[in-house]
KEVOVEX-805531 format. One record per residue (C-alpha): residue in three letters; x, y, z. Coordinates in steps of 0.02 Angstrom, whole numbers, padded with zeros to 5 digits, always signed. Example, Ala and Ser with C-alpha at 12.3 -4.5 7.8 and 13.67 -1.06 7.14 Angstrom:
ALA+00615-00225+00390;SER+00684-00053+00357;
end
This chain:
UNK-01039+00276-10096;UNK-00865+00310-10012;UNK-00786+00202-10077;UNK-00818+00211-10246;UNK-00777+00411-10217;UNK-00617+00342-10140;UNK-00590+00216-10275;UNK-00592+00347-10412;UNK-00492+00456-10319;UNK-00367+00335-10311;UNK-00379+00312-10485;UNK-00325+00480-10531;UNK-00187+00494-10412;UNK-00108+00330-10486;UNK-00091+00368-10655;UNK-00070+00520-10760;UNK-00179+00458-10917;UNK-00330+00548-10855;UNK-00409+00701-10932;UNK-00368+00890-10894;UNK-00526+00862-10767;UNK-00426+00788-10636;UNK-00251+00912-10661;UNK-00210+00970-10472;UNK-00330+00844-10398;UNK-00167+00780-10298;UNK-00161+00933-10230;UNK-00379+00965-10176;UNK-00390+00942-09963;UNK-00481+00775-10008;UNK-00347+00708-10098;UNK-00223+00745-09971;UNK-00333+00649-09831;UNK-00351+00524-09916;UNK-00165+00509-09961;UNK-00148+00519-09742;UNK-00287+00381-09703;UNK-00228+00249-09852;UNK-00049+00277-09817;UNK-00021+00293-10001;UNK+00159+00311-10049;UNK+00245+00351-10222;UNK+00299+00198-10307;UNK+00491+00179-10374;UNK+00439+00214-10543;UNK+00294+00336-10622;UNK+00172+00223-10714;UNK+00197+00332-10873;UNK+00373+00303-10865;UNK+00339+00111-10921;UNK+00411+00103-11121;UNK+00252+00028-11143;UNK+00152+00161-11081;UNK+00053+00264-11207;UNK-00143+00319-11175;UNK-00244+00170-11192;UNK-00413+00179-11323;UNK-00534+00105-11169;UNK-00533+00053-11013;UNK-00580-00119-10966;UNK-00679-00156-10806;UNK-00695-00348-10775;UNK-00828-00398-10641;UNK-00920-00567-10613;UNK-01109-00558-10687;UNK-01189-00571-10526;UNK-01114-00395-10467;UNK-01107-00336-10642;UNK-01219-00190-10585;UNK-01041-00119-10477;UNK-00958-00136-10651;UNK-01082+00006-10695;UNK-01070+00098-10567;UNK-00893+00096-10564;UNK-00897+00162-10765;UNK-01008+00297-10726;UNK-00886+00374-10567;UNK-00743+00378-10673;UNK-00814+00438-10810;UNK-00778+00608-10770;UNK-00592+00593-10757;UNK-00559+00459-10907;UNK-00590+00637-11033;UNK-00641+00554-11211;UNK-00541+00357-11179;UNK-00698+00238-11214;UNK-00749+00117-11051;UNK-00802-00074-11093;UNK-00891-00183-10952;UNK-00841-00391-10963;UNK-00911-00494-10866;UNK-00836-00682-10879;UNK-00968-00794-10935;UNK-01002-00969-11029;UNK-00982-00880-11202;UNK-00827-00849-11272;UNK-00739-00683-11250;UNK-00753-00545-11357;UNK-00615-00489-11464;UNK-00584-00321-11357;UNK-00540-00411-11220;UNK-00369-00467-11277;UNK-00340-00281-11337;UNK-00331-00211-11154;UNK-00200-00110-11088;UNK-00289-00046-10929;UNK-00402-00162-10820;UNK-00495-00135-10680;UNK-00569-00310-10578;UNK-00509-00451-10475;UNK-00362-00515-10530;UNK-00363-00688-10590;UNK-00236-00803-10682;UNK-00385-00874-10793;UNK-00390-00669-10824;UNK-00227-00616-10862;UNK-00208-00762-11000;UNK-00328-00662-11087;UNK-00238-00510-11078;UNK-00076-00513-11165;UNK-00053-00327-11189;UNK-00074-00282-11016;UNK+00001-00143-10936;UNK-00079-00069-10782;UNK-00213-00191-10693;UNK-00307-00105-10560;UNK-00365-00230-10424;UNK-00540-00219-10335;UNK-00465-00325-10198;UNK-00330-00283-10075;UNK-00253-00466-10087;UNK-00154-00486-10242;UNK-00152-00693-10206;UNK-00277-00714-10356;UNK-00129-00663-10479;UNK+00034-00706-10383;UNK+00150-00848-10411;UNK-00008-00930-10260;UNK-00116-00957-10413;UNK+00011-01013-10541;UNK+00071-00842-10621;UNK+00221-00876-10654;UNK+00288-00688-10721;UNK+00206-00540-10805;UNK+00251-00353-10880;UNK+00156-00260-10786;UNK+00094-00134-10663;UNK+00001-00211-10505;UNK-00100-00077-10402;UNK-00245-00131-10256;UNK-00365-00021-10152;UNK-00288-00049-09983;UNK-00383+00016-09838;UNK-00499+00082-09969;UNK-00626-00060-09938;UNK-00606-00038-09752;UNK-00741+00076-09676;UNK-00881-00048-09778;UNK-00810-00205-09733;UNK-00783-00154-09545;UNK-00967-00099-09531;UNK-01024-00270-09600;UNK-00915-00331-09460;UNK-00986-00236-09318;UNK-01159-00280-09405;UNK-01126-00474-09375;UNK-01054-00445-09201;UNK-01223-00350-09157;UNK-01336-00491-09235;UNK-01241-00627-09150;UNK-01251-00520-08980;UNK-01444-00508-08999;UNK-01475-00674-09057;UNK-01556-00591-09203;UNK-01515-00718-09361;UNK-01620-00836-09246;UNK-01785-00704-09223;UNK-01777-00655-09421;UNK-01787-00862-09459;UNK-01930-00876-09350;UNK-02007-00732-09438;UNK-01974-00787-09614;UNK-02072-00947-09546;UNK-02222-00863-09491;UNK-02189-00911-09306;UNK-02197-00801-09152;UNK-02071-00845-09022;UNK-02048-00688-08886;UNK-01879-00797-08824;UNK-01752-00905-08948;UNK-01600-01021-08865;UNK-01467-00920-08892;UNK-01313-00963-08997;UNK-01175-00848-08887;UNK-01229-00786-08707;UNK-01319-00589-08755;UNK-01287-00431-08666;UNK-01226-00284-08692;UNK-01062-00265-08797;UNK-01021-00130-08666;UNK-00971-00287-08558;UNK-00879-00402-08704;UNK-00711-00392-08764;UNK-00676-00404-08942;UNK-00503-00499-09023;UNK-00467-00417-09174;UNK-00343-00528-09270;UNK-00207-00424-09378;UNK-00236-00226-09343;UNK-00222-00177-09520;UNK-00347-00063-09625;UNK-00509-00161-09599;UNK-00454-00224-09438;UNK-00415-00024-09366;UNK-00602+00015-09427;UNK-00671-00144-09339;UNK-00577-00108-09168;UNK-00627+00102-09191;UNK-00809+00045-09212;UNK-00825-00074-09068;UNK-00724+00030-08954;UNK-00880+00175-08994;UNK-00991+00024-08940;UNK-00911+00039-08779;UNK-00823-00161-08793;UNK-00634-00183-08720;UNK-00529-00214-08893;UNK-00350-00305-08877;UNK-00285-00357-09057;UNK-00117-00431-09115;UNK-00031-00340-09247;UNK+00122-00403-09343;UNK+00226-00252-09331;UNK+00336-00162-09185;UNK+00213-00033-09199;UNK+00103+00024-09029;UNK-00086+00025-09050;UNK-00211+00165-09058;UNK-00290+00235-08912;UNK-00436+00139-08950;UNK-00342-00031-08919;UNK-00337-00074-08734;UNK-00223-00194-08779;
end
């Protein structure tokens, strides 16, 4: 998956705990694109640089149980770069916490107040998300030691597809065909819920022209639709923004 390649990638660039595997990986033609697409900048301060840094005995990766199988997959593709530091799996539940959790340094998951209470010795918390609302003063945070990082436009390419995938089943009425199927009923016409076509004669409003938004307007502009969008920046459009 891309973006678990991109996520990893990302990963090594951020931080220079990693193994000898990933020395000059800032400098591969990958990691240079990538550095281009995600607009990824160097922070004010080197995350090694922290007093408190020092190489951590595990990293943590904290995902809910019902994706717990991304948790896994996530281990396994950084693996390769984390050399001989051990990688634990949480996933919150009913039972109490075990004791490991409260010995983490580096985590890796959505960040969560209910979360970071359990993580007093924090020092780098990688977020799956590109919102940071979940652990801001928003939720009730109300101060912390430690490094914040997200996966900005890393989530983008996915996210836009599932986009363009709605926009097409909407167009083609066909969340209203796949019910009738699942109830055994043959219907050659349905009412439909938006007035079908082609997308070659719609026009598509993307709100806020950011990462995912960029990939939604490049995708439908393929399709052939007119794409205007509102962006919150000074900045012109892309070519593929009639407006």
């Amino acid at each position: 998956m891309a973006y678990l390649k991109h996520l990893v990638l990302c990963l090594s660039l951020t931080t220079l705990f990693l193994s000898p595997n990933a020395a000059g990986l800032e400098n591969s033609l990958e990691a240079q694109t990538l550095i281009q697409e995600l607009s990824i900048r160097e922070g004010g301060e080197a995350l090694h640089l922290n007093p408190k840094w020092k190489k951590p005995e595990f990293i943590l990766i904290v995902v809910p149980q019902q994706i717990k199988i991304y948790g896994k997959m996530i281990a396994q593709a950084i693996k390769p770069i984390a050399g001989d530091i051990d990688i634990k799996i949480y996933s919150p539940g009913s039972v109490d916490s075990p004791s490991y959790v409260e010995q983490a340094e580096v985590v890796i998951g959505f960040c969560r107040k209910s979360l970071l209470d359990q993580l007093p010795k924090l020092i780098w918390f990688q977020n799956l998300g590109s919102g940071s609302e979940g652990c801001s003063s928003l939720s009730g945070v109300s101060g912390g030691d430690f490094t914040l990082t997200n996966i900005r436009k890393i989530a983008a390419v996915p996210i836009a597809e599932h986009a363009i995938s709605m926009v097409l089943m909407l167009n083609k009425n066909l969340h209203r065909y796949h019910h009738n199927q699942r109830q055994g009923e043959w219907k050659r016409y349905v009412k439909p819920s938006v007035i079908t076509g082609e997308l070659s004669d719609k026009t598509l409003l993307v709100l806020g022209l950011g990462g995912i938004g960029s990939q939604i307007a490049k995708r439908a502009d393929a399709l052939g639709m007119r794409v205007i969008a509102t962006r919150n920046s000074s900045r012109s459009g892309p070519d593929y923004v009639a407006r």
